[in-house]
C-alpha positions as CSV (number, residue, x, y, z in Angstrom):
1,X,-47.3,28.1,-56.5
2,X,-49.1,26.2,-53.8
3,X,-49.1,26.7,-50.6
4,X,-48.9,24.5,-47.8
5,X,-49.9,25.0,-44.4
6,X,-46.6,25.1,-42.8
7,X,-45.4,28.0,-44.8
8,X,-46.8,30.7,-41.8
9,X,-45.4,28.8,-38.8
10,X,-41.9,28.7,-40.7
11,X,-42.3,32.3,-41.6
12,X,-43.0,32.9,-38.2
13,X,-40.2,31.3,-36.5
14,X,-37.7,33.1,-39.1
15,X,-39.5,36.5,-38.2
16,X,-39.3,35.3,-34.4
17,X,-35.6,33.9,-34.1
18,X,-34.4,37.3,-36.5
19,X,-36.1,39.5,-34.0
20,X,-34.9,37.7,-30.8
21,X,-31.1,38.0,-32.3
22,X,-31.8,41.8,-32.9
23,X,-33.0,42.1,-29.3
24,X,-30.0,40.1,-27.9
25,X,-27.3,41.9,-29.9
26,X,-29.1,46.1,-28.6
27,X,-29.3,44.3,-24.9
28,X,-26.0,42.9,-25.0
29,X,-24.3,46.3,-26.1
30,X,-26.2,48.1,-23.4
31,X,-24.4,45.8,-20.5
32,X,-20.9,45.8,-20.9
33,X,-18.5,43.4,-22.0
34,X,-17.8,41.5,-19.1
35,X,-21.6,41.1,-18.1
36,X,-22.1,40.6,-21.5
37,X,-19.6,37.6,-21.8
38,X,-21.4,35.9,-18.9
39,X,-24.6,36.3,-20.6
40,X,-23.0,34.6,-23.4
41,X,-21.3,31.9,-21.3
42,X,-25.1,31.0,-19.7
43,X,-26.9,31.1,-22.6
44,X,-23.9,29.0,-24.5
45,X,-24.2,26.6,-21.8
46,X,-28.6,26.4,-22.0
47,X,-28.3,25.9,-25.6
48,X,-25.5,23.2,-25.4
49,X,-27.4,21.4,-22.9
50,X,-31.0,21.8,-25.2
51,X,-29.4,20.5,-28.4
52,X,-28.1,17.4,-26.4
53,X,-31.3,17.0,-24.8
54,X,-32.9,16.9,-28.1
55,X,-30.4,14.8,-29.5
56,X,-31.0,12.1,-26.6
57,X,-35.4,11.9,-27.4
58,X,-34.5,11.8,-31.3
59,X,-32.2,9.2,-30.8
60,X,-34.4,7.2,-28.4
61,X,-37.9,7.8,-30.7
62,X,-35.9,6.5,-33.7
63,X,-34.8,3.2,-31.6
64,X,-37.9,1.3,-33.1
65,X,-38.3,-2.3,-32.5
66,X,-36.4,-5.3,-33.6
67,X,-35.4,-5.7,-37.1
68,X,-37.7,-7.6,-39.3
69,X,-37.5,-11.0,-40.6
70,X,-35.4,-11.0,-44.0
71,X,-37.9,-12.1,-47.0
72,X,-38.0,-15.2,-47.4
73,X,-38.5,-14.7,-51.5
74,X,-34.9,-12.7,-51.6
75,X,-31.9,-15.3,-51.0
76,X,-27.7,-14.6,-51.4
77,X,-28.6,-17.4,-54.5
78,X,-30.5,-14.8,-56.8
79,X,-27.5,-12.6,-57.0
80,X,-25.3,-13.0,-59.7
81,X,-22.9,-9.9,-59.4
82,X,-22.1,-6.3,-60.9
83,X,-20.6,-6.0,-64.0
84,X,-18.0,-3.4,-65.5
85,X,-18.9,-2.6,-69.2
86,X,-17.2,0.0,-71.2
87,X,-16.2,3.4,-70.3
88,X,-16.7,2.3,-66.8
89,X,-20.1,2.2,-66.8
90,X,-21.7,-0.3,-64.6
91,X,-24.3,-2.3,-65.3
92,X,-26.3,-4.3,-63.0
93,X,-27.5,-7.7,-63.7
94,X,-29.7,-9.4,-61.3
C-alpha cells in the first residue's frame, strides 16, 4: 500500500475534530442546560455563517473566465443520432 503525503494531515484532523467533539460534549455537561443551549445557539450560528462564507470564495474561485470558442472541427453536421438496438441496448453511431 502506498502512501501519500496527505495521509498524516487527514489523520490529524480526524484525531483533532474527534478530540474537540469529546471536549465540547464533558464542557457542555459541566454548564447546564440552559447555558449550554446558548453555547449551542452561538456556535450553530459561527458555523452557519463559516460554511456560507466558504461557499461564497468556492463559488467565486470556480467562476473562471469566458467560455471558450466551440471547435471549429466539431459541427451539429457530424452527428447522425443514437440508436436503439435489441434488448434496449443503445448503441451509438457517430
Amino acid at each position: 500500500m502506498r502512501r501519500t503525503g496527505r495521509v498524516v494531515p487527514a489523520t490529524l484532523l480526524v484525531t483533532a475534530g474527534t478530540a474537540g467533539a469529546v471536549w465540547a460534549v464533558i464542557f457542555l455537561l459541566g454548564e447546564g442546560l440552559d447555558r449550554a443551549e446558548k453555547w449551542i445557539s452561538i456556535v450553530g450560528v459561527i458555523l452557519s455563517l463559516l460554511v456560507a462564507v466558504g461557499g461564497l470564495v468556492l463559488a467565486w474561485r470556480s467562476r473562471g473566465g469566458p467560455s471558450p470558442a466551440p471547435d471549429p472541427a466539431v459541427t451539429l453536421h457530424d452527428a447522425r443520432g443514437v440508436q436503439i438496438g435489441d434488448g434496449n441496448t443503445q448503441h451509438n453511431r457517430f
